[in-house]
MARBA-3410 file (N, C-alpha, C, O; in Angstrom, 1 decimal):
81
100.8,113.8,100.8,100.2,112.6,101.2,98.7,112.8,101.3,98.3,113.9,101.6 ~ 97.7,111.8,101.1,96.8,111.9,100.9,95.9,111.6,102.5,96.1,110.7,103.3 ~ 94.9,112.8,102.8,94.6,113.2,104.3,93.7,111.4,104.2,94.0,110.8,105.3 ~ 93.2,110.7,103.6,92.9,109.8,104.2,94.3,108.4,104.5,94.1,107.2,104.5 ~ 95.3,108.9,104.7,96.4,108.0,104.9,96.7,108.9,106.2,96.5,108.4,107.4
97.1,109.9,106.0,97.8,110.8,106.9,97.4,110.5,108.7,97.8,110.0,109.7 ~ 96.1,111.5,108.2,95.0,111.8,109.5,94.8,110.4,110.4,95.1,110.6,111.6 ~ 94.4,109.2,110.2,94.8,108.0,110.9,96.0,107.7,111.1,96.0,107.1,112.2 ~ 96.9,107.7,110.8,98.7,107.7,110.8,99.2,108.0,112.3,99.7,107.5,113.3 ~ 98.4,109.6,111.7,98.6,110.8,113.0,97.2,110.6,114.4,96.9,111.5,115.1
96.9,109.8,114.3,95.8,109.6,115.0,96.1,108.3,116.2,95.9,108.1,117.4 ~ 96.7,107.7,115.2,97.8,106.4,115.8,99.0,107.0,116.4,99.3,106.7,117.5 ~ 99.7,108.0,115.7,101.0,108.1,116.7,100.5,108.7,117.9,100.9,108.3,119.0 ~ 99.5,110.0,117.8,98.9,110.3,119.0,99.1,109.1,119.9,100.0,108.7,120.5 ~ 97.6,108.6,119.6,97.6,107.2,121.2,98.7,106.7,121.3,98.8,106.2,122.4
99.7,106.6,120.6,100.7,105.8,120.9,101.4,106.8,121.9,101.5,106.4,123.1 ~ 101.8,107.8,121.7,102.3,108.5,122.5,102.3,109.0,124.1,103.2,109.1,124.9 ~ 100.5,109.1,124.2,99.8,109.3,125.4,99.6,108.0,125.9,98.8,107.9,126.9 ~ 100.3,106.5,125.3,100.3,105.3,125.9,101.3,105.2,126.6,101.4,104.4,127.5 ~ 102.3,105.9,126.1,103.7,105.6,126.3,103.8,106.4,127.4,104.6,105.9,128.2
103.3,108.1,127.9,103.2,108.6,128.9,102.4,108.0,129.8,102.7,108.3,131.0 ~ 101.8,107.4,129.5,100.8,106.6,131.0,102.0,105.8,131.4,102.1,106.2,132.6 ~ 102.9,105.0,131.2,103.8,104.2,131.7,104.9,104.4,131.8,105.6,103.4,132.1 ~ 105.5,105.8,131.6,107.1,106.1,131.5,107.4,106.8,133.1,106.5,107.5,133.6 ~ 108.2,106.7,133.6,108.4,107.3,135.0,108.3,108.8,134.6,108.7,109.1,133.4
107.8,109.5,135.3,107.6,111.3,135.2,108.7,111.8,136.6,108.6,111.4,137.8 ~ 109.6,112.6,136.1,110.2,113.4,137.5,111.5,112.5,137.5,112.1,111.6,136.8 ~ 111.7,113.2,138.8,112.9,112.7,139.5,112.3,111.7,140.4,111.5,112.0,141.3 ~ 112.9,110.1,140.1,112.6,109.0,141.0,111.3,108.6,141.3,110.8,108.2,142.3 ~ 110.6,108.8,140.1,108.9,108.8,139.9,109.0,107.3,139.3,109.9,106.9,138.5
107.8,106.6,140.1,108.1,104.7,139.5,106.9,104.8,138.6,105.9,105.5,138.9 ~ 106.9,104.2,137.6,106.1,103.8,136.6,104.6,102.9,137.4,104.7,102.1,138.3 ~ 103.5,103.2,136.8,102.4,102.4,137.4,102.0,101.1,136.9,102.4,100.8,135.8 ~ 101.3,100.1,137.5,100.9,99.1,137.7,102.4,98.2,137.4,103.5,98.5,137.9 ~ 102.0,97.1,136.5,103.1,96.2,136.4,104.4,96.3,135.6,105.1,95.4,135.1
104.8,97.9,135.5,105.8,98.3,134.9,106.5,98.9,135.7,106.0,99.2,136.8 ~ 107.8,99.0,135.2,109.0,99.5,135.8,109.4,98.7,137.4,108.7,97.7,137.6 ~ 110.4,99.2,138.3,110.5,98.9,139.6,110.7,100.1,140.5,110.3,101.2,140.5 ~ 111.7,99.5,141.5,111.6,101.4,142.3,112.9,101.5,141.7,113.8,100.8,141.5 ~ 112.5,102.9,141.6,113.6,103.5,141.3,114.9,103.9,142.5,114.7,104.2,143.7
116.3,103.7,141.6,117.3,103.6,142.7,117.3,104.9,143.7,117.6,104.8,144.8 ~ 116.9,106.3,143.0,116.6,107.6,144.2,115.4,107.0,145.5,115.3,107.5,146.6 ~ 114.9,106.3,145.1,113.7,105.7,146.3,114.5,104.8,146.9,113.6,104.2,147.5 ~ 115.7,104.3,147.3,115.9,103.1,148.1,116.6,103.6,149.1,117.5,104.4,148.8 ~ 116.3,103.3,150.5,116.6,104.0,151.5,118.3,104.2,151.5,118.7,105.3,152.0
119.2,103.3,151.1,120.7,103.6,151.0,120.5,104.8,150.5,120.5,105.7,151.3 ~ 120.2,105.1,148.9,120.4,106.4,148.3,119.5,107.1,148.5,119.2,107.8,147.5 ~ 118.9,107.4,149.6,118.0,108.4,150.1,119.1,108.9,151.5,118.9,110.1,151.9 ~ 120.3,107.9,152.2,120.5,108.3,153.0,121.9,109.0,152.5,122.4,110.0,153.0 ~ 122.4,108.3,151.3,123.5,108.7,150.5,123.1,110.6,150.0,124.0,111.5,149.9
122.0,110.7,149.9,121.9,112.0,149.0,121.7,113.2,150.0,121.9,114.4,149.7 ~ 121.2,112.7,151.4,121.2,113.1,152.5,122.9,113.8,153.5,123.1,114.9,153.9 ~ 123.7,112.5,153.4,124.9,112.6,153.5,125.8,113.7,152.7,126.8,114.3,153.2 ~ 125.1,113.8,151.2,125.8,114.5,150.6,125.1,115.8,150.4,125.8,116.8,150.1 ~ 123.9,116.0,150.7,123.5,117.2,150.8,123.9,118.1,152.3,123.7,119.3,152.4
124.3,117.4,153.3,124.8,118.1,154.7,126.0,118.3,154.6,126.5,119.4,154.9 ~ 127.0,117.0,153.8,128.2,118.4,153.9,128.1,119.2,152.7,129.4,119.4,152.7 ~ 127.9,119.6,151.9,126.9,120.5,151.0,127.0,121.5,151.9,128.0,122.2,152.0 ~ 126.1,121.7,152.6,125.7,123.2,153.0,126.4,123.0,154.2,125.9,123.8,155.0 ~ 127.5,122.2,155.0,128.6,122.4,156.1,129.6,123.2,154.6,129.7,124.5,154.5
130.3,122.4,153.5,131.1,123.1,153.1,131.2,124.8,152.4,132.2,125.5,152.0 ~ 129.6,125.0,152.4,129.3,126.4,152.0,129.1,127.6,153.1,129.2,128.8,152.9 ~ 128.6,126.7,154.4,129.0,127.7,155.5,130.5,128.2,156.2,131.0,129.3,156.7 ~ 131.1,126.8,156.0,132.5,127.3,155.9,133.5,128.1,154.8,134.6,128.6,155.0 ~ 132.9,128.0,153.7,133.5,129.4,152.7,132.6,130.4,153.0,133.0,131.5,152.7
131.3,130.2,153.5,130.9,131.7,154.2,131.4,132.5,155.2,131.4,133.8,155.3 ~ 132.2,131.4,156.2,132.7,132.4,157.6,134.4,132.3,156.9,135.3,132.6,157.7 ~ 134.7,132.0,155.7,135.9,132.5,155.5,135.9,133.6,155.0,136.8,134.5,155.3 ~ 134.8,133.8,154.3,134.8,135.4,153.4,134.5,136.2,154.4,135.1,137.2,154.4 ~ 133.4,136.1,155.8,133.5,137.1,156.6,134.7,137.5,157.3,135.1,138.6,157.5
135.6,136.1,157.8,136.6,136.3,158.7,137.3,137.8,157.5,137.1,139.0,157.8 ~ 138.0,137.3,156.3,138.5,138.1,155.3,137.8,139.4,155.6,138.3,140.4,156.0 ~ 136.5,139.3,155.3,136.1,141.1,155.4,136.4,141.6,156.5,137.0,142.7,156.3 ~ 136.2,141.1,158.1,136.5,141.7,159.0,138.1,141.9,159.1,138.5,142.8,159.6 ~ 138.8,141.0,158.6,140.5,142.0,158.8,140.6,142.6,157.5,141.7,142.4,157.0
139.9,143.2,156.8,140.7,143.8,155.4,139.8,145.6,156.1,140.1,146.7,155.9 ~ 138.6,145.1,156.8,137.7,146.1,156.9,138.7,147.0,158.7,138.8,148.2,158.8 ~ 139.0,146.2,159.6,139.9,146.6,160.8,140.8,145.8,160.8,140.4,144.7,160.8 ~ 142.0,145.9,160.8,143.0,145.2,160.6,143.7,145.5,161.9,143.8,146.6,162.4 ~ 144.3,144.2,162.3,145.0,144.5,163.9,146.5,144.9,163.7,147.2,144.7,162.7
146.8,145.5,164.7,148.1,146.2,164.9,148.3,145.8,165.2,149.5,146.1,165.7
END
């Protein structure tokens, strides 16, 4: 392809690209700026308190398979008579 076709082509899809990053949400629950996008559903206080909810029993249900594995070590380790 001939570099005077090319090099402008690719000059265009650049900006196009870094246009399309200025306005695409970035991250987790990141809102788009000015008059694009809306809030995103991780930003609305229900699923902030939803994710909350599920992150506590989260780490209740992992402390409870933690004090099962200890209960287990302490009778395998002294075992009652």
């Amino acid at each position: 392809m001939l570099d005077r076709l090319f090099l402008p082509i690719l000059a265009l899809a650049a900006l196009a690209v870094v246009a399309l990053a200025m306005v695409w949400p970035q991250g987790f629950g990141d809102r788009s700026p000015g008059p694009f996008g809306s809030t995103p559903v991780q930003r609305t206080p229900a699923m902030r308190a939803a994710m909350q909810r599920e992150t506590e029993a989260s780490e209740r249900h992992l402390n409870q398979a933690r004090d099962a594995v200890r209960k287990l070590q302490s009778q395998a380790i002294a075992p009652s008579q």
